[in-house]
NUKETI-962824 format. One record per residue (C-alpha): residue number from 0; residue in three letters; x, y, z. Coordinates in pm, 1 decimal, decimal comma. Layout:
<sites>
SITE   num   residuo          u          v          w
SITE   NUM       ALA          X          Y          Z
...
</sites>
This chain:
<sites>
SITE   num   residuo          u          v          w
SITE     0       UNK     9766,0     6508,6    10286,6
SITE     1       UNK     9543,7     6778,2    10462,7
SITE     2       UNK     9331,9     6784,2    10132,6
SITE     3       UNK     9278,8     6445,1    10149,8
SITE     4       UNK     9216,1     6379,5    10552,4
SITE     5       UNK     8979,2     6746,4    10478,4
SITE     6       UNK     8786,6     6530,5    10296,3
SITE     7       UNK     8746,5     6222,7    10398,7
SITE     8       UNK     8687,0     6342,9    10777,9
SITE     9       UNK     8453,2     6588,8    10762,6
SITE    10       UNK     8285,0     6641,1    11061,4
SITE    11       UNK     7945,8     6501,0    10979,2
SITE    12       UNK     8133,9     6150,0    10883,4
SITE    13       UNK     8331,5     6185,6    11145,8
SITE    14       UNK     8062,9     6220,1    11428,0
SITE    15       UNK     7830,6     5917,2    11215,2
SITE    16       UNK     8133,4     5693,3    11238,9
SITE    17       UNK     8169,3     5785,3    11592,1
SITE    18       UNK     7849,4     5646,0    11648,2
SITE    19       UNK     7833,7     5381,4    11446,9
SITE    20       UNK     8169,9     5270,6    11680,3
SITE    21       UNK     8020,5     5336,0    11991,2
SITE    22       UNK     7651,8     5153,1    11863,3
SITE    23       UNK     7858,6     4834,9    11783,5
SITE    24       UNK     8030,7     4857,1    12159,0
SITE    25       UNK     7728,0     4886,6    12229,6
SITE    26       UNK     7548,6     4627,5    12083,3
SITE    27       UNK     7875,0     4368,8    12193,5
SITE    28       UNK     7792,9     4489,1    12536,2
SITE    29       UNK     7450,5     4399,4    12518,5
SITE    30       UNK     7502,5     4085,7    12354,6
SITE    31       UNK     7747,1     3981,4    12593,3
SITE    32       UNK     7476,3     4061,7    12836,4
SITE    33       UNK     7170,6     3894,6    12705,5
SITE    34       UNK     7317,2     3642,8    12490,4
SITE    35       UNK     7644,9     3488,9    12668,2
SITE    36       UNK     7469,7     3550,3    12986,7
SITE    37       UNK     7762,0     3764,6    13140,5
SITE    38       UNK     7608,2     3984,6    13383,8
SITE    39       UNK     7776,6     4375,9    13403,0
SITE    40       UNK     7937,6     4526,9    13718,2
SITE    41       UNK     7857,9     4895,0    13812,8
SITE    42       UNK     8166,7     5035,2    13632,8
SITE    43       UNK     8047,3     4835,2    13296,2
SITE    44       UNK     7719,3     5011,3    13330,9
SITE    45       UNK     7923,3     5348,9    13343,3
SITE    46       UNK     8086,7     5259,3    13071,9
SITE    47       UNK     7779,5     5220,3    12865,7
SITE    48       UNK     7721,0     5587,9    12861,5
SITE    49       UNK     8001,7     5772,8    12738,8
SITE    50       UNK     7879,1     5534,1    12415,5
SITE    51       UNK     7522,5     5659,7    12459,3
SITE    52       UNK     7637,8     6060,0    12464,3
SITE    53       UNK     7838,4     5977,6    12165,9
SITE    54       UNK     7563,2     5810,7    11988,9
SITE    55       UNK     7307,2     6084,0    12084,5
SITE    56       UNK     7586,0     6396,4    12010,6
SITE    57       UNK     7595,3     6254,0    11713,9
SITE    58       UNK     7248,1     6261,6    11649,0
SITE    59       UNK     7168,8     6584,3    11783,1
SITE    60       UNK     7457,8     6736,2    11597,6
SITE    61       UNK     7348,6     6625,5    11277,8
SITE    62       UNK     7012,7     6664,1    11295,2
SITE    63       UNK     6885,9     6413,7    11038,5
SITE    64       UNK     7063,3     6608,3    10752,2
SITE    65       UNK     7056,7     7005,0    10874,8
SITE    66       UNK     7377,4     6997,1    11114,4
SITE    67       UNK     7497,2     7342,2    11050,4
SITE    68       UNK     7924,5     7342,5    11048,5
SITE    69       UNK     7934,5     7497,9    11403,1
SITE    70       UNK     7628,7     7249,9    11519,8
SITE    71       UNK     7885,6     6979,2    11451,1
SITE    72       UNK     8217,4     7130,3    11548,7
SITE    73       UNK     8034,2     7124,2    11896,1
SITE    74       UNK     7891,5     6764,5    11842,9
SITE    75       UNK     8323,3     6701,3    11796,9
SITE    76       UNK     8435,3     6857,2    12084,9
SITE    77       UNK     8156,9     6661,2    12332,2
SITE    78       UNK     8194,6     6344,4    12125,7
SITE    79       UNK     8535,6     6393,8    12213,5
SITE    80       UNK     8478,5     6460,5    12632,0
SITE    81       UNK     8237,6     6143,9    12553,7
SITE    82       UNK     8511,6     5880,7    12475,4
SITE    83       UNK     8753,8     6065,5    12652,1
SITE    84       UNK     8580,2     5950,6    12984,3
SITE    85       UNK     8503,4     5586,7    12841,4
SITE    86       UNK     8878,2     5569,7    12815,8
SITE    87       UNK     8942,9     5684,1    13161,8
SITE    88       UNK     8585,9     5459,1    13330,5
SITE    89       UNK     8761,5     5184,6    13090,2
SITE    90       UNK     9084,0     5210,4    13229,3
SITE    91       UNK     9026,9     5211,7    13555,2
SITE    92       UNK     8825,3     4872,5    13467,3
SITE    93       UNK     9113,3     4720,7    13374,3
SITE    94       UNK     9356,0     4824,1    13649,7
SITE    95       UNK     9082,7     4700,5    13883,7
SITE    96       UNK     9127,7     4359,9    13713,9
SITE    97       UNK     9428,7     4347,5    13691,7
SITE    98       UNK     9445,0     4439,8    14054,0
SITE    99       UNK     9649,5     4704,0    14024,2
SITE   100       UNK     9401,2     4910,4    14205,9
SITE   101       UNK     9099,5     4863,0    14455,4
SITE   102       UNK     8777,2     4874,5    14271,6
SITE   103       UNK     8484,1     5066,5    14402,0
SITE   104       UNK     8293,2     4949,4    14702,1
SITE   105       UNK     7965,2     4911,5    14584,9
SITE   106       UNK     8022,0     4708,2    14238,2
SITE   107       UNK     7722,0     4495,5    14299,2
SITE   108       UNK     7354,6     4510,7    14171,8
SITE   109       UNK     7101,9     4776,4    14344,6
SITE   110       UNK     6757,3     4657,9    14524,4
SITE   111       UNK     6412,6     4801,4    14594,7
SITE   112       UNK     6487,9     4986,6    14924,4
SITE   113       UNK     6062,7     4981,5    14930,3
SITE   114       UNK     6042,4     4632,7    14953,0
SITE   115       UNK     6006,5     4478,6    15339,3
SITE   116       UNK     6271,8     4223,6    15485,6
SITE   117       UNK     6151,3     3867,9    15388,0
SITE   118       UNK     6145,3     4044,8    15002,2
SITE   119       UNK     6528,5     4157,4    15045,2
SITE   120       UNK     6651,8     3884,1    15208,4
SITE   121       UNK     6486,0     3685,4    14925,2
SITE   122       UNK     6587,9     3944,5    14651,7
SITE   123       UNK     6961,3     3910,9    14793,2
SITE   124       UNK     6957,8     3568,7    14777,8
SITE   125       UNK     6837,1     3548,0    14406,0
SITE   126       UNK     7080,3     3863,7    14275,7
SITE   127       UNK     7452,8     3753,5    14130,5
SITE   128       UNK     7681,2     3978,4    14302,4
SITE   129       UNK     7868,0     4041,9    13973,4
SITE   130       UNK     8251,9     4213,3    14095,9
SITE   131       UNK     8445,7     4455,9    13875,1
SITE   132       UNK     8792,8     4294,3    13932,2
SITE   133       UNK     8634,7     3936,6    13741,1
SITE   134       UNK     8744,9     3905,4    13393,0
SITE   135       UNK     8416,0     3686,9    13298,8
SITE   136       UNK     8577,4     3709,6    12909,5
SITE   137       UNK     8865,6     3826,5    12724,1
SITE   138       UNK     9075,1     3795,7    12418,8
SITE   139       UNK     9455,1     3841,3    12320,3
SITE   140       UNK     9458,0     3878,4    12703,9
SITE   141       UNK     9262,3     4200,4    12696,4
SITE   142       UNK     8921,6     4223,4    12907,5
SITE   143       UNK     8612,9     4389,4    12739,6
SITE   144       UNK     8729,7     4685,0    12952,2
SITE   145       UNK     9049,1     4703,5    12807,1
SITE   146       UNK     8913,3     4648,2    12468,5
SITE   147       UNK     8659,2     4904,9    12522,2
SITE   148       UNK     8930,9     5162,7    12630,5
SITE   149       UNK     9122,4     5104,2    12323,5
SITE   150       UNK     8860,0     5147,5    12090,6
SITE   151       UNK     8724,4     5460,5    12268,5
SITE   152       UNK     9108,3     5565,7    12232,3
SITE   153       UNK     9001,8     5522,1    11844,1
SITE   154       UNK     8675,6     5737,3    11891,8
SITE   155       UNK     8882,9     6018,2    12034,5
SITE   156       UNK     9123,1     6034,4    11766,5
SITE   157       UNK     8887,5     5978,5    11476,8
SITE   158       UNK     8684,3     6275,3    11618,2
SITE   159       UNK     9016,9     6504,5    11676,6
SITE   160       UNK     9163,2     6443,9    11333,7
SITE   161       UNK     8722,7     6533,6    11223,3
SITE   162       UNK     8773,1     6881,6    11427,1
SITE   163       UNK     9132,4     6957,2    11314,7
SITE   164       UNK     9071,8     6867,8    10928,4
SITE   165       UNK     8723,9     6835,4    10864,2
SITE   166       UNK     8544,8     7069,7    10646,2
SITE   167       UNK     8836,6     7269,6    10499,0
SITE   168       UNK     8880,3     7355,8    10164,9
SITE   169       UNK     8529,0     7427,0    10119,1
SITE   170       UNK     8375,9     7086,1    10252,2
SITE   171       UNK     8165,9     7124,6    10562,4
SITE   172       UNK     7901,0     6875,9    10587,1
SITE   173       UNK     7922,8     6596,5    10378,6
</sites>
């Protein structure tokens, strides 16, 4: 069984599925966004880059073909811290809306401090105050911030079991 998971999770397909995970979050995120018009609160936007170290560890790390094994036993280890913290941002999501815990003060959308008093009245006006304990959208009862944290959970273990196993028995980078 180590053979086997030695081989199939090396550490380069380890940190490429990684990303590919965290790019499809990603792109859900956005979509949800942009397409079903479902503005993000602060702790979304936080959220957003654990996925974006992950992605760009894994890049890094591999280096377009020329990861070297220690270049992407490293590239692991931060994927790891990466999705580790989506979990915990992701988490807390969810227990703030689930009310289980008091969200953070500020979970509303920044302004142009630069701009005078008739623009901010006019930019408050015009913002959506979006909060962190609305569920705008979920499924199986699960928010996208509980869905996220589970699937981060998945990131963390696929990119474990790629440090632990990968590249024994003579396979390092493929």
């Amino acid at each position: 069984m180590k053979h086997e998971l030695s081989v199939l999770l090396t550490p380069q397909r380890g940190l490429v599925t990684c990303a590919l995970i965290s790019t499809t979050l990603l792109a859900g995120a956005f979509l949800f966004e942009y397409v079903g018009d479902m503005a993000p609160c602060s702790l979304c936007i936080w959220q957003r880059w654990a996925h974006v170290l992950v992605i760009g560890c894994a890049v890094a790390s591999i280096g377009f073909g020329k990861g070297t094994p220690d270049r992407l036993r490293a590239g692991l280890i931060i994927t790891i811290i990466a999705a580790l913290s989506s979990v915990f941002i992701a988490g807390y999501h969810a227990g703030v809306e689930w009310q289980l815990w008091a969200g953070p003060g500020g979970c509303t959308t920044a302004f142009d401090t630069g701009a005078d008093a008739a623009d901010l009245v006019d930019s408050l006006l015009a913002t959506p105050v979006v909060r962190c304990d609305d569920v705008p959208w979920s499924l199986f009862g699960l928010s996208m911030a509980g869905w996220n944290m589970f699937v981060s959970v998945d990131i963390v273990a696929l990119a474990t079991l790629s440090f632990v196993f990968g590249g024994r028995f003579g396979h390092t980078t493929s």
